[in-house]
PDB file of N, CA, C and O in Angstrom:
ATOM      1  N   UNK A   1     113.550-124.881  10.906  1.00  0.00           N
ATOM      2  CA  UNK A   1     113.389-124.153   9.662  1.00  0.00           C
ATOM      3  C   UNK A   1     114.576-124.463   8.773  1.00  0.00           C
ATOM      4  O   UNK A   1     115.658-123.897   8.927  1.00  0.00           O
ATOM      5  N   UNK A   2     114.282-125.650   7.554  1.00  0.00           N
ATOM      6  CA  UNK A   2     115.503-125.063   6.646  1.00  0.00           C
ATOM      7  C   UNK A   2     115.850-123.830   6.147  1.00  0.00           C
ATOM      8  O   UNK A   2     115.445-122.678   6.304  1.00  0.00           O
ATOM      9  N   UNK A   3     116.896-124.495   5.362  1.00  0.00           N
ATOM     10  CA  UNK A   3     117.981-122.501   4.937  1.00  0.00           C
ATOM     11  C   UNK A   3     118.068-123.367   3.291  1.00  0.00           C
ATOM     12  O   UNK A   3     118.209-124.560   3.027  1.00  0.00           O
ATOM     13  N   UNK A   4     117.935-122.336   2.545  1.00  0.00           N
ATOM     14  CA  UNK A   4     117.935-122.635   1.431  1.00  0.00           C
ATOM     15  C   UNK A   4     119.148-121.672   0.796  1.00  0.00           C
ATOM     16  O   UNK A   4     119.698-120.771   1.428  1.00  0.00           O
ATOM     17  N   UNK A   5     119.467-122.068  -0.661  1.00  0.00           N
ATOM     18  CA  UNK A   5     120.641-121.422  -0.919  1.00  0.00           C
ATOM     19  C   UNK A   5     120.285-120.835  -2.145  1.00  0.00           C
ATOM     20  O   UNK A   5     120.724-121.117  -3.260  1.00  0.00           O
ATOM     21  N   UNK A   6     119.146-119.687  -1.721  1.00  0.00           N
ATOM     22  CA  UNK A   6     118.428-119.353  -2.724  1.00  0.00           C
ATOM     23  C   UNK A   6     119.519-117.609  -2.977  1.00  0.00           C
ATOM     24  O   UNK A   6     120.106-117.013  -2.074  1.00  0.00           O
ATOM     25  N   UNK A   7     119.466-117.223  -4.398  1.00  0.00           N
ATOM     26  CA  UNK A   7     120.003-116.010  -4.271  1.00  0.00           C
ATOM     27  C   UNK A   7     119.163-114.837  -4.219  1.00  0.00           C
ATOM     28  O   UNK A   7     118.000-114.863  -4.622  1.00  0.00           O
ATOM     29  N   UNK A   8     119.728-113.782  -3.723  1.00  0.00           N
ATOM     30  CA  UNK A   8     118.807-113.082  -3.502  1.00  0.00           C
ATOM     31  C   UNK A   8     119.227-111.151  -4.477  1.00  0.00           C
ATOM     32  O   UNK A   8     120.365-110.693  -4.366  1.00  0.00           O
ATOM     33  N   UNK A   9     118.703-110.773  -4.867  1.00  0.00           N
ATOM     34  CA  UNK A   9     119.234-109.227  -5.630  1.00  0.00           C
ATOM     35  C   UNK A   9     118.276-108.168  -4.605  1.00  0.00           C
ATOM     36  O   UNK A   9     117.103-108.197  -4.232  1.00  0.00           O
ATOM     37  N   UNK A  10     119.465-107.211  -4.368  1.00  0.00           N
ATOM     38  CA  UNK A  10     118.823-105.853  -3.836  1.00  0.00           C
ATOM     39  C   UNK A  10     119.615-104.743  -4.455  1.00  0.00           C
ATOM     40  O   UNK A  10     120.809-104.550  -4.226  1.00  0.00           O
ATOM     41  N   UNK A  11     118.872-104.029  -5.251  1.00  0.00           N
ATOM     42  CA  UNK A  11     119.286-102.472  -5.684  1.00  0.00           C
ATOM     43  C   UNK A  11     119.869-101.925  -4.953  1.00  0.00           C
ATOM     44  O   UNK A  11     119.300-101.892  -3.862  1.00  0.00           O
ATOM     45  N   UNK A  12     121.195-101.216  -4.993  1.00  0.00           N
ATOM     46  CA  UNK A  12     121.242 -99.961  -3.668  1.00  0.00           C
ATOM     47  C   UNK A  12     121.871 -99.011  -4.565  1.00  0.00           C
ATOM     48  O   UNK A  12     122.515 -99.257  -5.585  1.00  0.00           O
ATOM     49  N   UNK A  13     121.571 -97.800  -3.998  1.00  0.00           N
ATOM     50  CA  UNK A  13     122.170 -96.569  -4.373  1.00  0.00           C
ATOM     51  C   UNK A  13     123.342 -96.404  -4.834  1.00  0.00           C
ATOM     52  O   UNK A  13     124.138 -96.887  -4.030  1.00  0.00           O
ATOM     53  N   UNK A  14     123.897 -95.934  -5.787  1.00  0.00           N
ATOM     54  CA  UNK A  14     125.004 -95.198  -6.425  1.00  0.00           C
ATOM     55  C   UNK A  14     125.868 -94.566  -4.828  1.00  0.00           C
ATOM     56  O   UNK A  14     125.529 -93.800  -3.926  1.00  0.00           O
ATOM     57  N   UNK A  15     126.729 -95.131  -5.040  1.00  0.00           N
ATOM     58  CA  UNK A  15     127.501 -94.115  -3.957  1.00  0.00           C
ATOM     59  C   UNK A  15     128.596 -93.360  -5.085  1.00  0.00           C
ATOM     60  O   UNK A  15     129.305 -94.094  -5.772  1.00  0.00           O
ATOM     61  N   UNK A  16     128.688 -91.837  -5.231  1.00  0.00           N
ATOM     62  CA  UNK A  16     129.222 -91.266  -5.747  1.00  0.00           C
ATOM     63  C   UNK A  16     131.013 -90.780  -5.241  1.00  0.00           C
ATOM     64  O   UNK A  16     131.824 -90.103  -5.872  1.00  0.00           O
ATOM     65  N   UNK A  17     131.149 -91.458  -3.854  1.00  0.00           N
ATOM     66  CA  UNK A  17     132.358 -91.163  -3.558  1.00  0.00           C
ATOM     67  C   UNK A  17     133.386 -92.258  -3.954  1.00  0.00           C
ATOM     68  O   UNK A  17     134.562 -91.904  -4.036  1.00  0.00           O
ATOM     69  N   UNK A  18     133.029 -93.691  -4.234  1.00  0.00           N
ATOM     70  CA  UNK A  18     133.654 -95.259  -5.346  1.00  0.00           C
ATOM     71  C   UNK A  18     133.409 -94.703  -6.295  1.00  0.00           C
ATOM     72  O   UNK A  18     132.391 -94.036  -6.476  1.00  0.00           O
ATOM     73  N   UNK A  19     134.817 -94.980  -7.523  1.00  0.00           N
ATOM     74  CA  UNK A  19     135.186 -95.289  -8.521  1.00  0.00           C
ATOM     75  C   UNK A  19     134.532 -96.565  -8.833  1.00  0.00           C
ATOM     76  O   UNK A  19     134.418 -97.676  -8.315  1.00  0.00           O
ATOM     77  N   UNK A  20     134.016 -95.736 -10.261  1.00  0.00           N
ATOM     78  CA  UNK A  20     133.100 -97.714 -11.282  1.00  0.00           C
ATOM     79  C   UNK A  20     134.247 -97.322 -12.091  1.00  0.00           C
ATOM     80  O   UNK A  20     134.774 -96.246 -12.371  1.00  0.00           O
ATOM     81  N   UNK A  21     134.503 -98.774 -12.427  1.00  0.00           N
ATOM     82  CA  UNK A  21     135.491 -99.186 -13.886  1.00  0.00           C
ATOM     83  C   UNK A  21     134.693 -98.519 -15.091  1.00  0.00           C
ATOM     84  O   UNK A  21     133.538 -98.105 -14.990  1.00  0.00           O
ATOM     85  N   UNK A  22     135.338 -98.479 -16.052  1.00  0.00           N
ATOM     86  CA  UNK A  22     134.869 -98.383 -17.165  1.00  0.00           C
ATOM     87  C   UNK A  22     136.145 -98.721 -18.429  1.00  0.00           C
ATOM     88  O   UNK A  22     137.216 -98.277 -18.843  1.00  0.00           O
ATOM     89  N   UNK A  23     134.909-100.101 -18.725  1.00  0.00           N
ATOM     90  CA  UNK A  23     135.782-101.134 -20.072  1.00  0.00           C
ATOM     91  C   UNK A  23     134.933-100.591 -21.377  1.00  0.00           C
ATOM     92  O   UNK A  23     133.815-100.119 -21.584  1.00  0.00           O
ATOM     93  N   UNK A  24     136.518-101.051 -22.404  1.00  0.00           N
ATOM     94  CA  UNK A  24     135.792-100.665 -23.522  1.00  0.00           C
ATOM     95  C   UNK A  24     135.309-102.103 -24.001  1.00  0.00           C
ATOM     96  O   UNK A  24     135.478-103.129 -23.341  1.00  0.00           O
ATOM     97  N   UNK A  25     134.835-102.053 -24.941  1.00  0.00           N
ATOM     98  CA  UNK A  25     134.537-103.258 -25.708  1.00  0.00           C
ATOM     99  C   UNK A  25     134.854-104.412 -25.879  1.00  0.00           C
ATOM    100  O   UNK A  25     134.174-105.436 -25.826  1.00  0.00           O
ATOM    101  N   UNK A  26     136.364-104.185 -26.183  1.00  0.00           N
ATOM    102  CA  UNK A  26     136.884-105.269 -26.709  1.00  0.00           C
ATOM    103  C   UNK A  26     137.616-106.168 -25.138  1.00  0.00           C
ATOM    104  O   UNK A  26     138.391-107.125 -25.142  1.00  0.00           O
ATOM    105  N   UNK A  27     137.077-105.500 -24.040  1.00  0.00           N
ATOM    106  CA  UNK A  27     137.314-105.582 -22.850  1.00  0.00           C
ATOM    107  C   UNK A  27     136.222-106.696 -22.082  1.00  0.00           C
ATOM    108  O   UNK A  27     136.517-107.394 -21.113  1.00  0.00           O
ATOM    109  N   UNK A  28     135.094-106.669 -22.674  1.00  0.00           N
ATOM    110  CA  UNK A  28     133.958-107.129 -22.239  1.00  0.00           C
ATOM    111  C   UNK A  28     133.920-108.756 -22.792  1.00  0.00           C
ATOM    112  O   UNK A  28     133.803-108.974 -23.998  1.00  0.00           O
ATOM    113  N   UNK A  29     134.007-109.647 -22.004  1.00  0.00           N
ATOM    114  CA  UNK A  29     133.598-110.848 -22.397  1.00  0.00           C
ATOM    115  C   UNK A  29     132.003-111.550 -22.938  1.00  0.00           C
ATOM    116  O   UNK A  29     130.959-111.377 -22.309  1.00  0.00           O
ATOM    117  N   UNK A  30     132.114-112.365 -24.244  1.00  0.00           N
ATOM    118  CA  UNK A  30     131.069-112.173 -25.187  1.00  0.00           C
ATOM    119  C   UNK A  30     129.685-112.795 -24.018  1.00  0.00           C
ATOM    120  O   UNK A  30     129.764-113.629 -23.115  1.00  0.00           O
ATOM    121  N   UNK A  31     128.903-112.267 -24.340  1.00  0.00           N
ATOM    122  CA  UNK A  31     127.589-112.625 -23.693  1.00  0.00           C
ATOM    123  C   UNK A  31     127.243-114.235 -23.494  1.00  0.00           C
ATOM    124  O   UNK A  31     126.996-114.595 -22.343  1.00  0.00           O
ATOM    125  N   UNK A  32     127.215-115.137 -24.464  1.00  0.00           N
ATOM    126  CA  UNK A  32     127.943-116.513 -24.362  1.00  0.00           C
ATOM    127  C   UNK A  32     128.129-117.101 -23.970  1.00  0.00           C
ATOM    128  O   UNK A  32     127.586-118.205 -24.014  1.00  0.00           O
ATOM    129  N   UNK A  33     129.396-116.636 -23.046  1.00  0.00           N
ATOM    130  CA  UNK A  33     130.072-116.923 -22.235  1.00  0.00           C
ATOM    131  C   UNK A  33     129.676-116.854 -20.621  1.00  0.00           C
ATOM    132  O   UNK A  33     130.053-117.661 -19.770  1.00  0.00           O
ATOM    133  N   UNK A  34     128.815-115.684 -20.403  1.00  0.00           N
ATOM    134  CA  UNK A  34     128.712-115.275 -19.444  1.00  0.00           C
ATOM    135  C   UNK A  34     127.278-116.791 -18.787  1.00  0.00           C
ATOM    136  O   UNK A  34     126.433-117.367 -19.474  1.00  0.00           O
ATOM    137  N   UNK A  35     127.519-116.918 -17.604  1.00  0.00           N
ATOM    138  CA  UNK A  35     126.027-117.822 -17.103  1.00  0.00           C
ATOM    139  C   UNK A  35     124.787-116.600 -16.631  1.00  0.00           C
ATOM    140  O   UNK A  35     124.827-115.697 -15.795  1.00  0.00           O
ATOM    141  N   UNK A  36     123.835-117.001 -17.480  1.00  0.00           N
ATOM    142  CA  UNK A  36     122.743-116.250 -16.837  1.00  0.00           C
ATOM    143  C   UNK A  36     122.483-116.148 -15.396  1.00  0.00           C
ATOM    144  O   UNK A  36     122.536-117.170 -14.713  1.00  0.00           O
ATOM    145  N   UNK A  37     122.151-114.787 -14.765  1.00  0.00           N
ATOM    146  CA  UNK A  37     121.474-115.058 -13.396  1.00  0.00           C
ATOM    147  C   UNK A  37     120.235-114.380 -13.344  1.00  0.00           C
ATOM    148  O   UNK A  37     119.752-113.292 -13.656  1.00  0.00           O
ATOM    149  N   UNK A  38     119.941-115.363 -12.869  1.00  0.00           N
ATOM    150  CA  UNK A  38     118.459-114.766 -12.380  1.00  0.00           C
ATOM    151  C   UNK A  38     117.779-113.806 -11.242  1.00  0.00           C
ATOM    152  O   UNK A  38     117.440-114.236 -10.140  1.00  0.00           O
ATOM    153  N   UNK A  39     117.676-112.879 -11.527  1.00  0.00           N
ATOM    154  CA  UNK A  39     117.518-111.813 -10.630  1.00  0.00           C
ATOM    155  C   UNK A  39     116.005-111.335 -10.573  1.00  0.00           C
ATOM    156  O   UNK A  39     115.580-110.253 -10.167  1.00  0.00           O
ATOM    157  N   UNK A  40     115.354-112.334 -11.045  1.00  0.00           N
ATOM    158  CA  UNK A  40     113.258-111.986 -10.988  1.00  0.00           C
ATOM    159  C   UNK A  40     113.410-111.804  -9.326  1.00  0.00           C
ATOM    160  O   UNK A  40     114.127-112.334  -8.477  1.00  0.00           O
ATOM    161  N   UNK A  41     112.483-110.898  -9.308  1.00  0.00           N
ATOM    162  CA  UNK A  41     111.414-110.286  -8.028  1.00  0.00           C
ATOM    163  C   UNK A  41     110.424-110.874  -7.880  1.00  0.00           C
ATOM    164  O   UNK A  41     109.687-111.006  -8.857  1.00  0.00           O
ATOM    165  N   UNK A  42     110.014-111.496  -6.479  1.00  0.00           N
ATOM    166  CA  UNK A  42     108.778-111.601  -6.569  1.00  0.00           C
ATOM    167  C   UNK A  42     108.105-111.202  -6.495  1.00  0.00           C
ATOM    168  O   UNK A  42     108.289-110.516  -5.490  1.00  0.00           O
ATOM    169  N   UNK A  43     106.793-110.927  -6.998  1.00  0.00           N
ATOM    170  CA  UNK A  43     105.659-110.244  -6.788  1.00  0.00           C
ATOM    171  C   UNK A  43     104.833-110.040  -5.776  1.00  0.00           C
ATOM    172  O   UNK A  43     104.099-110.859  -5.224  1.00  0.00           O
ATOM    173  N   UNK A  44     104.996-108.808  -5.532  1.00  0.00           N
ATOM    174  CA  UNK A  44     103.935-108.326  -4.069  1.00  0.00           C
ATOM    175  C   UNK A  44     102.612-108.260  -4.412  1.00  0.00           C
ATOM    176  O   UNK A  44     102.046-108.060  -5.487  1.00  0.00           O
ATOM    177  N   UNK A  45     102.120-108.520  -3.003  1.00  0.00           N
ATOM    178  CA  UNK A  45     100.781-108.213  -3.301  1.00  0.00           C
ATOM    179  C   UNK A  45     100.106-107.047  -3.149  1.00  0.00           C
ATOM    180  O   UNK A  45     100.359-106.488  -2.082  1.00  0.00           O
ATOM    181  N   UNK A  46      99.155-106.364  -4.017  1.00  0.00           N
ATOM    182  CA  UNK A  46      98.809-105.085  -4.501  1.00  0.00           C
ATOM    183  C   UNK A  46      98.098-104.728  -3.116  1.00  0.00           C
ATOM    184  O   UNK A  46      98.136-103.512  -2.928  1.00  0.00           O
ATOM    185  N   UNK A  47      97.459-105.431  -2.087  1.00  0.00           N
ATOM    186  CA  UNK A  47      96.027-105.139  -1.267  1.00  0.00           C
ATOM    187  C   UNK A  47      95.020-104.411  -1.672  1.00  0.00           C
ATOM    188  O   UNK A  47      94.486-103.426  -1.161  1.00  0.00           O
ATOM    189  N   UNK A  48      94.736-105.183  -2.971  1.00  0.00           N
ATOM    190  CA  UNK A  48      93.673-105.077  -3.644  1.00  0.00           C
ATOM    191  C   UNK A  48      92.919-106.688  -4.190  1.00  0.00           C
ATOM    192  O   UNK A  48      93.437-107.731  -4.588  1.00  0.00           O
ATOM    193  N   UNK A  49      91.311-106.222  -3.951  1.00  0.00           N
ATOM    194  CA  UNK A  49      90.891-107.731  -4.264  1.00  0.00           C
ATOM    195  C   UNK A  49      91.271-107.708  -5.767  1.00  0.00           C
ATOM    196  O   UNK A  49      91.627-106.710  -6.395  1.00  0.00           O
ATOM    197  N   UNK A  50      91.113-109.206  -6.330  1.00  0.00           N
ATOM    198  CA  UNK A  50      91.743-109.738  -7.781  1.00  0.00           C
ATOM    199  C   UNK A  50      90.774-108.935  -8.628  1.00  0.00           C
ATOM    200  O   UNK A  50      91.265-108.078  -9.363  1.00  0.00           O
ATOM    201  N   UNK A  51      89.449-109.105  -8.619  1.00  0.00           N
ATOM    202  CA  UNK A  51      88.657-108.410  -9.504  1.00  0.00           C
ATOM    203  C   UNK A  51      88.493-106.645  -9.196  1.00  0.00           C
ATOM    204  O   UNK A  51      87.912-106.057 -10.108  1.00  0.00           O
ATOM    205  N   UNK A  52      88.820-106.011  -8.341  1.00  0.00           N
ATOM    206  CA  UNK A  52      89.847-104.822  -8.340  1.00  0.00           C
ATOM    207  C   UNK A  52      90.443-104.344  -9.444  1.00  0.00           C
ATOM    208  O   UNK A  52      90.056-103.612 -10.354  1.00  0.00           O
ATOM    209  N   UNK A  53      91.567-104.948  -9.175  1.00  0.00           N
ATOM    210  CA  UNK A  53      93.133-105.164  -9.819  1.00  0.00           C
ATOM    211  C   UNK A  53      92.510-105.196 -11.718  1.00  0.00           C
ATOM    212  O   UNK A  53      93.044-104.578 -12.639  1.00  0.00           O
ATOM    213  N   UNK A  54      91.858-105.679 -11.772  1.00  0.00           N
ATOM    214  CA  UNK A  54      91.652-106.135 -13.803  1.00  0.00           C
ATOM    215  C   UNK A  54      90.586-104.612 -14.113  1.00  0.00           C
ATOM    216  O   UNK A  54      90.197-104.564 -15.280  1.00  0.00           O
ATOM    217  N   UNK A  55      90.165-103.568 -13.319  1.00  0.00           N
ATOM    218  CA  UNK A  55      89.024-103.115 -13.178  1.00  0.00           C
ATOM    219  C   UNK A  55      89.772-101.470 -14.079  1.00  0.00           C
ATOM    220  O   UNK A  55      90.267-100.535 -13.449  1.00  0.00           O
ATOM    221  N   UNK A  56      89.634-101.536 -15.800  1.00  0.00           N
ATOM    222  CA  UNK A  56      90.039-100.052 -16.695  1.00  0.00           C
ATOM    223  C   UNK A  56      89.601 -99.106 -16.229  1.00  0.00           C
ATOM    224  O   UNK A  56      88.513 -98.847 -15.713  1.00  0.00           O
ATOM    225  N   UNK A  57      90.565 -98.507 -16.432  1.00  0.00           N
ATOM    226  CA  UNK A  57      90.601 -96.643 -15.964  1.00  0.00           C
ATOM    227  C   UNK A  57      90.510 -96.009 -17.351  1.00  0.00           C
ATOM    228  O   UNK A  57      91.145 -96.544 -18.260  1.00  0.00           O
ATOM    229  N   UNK A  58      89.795 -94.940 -17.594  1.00  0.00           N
ATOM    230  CA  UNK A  58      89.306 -94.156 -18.812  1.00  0.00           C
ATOM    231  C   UNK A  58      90.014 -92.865 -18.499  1.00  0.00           C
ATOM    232  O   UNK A  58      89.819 -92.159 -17.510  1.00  0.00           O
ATOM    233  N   UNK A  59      90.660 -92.705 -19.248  1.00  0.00           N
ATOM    234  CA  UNK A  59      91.771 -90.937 -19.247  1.00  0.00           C
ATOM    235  C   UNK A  59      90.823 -90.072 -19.365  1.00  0.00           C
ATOM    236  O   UNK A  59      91.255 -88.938 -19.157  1.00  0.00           O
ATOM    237  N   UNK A  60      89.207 -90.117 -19.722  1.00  0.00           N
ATOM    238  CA  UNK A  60      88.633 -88.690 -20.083  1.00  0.00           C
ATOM    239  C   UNK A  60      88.162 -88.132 -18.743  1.00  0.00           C
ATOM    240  O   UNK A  60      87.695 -88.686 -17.748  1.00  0.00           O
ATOM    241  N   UNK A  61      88.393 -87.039 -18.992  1.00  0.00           N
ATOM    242  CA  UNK A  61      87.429 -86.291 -17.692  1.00  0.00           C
ATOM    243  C   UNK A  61      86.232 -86.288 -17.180  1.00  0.00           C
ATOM    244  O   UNK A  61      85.303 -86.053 -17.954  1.00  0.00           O
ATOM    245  N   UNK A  62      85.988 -86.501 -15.999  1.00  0.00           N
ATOM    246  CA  UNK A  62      84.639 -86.721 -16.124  1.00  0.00           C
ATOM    247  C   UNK A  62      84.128 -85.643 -15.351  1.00  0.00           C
ATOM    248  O   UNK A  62      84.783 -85.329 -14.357  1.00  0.00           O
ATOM    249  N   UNK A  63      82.720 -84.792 -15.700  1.00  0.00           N
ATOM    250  CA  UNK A  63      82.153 -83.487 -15.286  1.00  0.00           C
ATOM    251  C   UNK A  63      81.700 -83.446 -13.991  1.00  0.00           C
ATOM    252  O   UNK A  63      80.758 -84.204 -13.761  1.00  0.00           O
ATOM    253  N   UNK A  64      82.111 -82.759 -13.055  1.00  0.00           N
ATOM    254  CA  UNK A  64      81.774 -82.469 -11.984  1.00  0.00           C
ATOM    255  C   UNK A  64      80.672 -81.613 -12.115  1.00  0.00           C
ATOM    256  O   UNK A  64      79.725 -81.784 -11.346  1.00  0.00           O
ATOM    257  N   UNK A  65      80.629 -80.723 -12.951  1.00  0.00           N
ATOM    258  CA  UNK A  65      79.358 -79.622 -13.331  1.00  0.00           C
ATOM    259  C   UNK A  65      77.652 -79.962 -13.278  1.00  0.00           C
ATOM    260  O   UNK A  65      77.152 -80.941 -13.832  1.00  0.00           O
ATOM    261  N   UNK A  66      76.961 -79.035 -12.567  1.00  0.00           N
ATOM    262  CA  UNK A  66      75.637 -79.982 -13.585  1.00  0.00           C
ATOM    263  C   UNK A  66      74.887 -79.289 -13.197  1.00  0.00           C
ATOM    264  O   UNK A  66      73.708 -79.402 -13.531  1.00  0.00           O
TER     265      UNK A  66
END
């Protein structure tokens, strides 16, 4: 199996007991400058068939009464 040197992003929780910095402005290096990264997700699959998935939902109520 190759290994690829792909990057990978995972969210994690706020830990509230670390100190975050906080810069002001003129602190922040211009956007520019910075190299984009790419942090896209890939897309899961719903386990739903495709024609499923495209299939509108109508907000009105519909009557159980009759």
């Amino acid at each position: 199996m190759a290994t690829t040197s792909k990057l990978s992003f995972r969210a994690r929780n706020l830990d509230a007991t670390k100190s975050m910095p906080v810069y002001c402005a003129d602190e922040l290096p211009d956007l520019a400058e910075c190299t984009p990264i790419n942090r896209a997700v890939a897309q899961m699959p719903t386990g739903m068939e495709k024609d499923e998935e495209n299939v509108p939902f109508s907000s009105a109520p519909t009557s159980t009464n009759t």
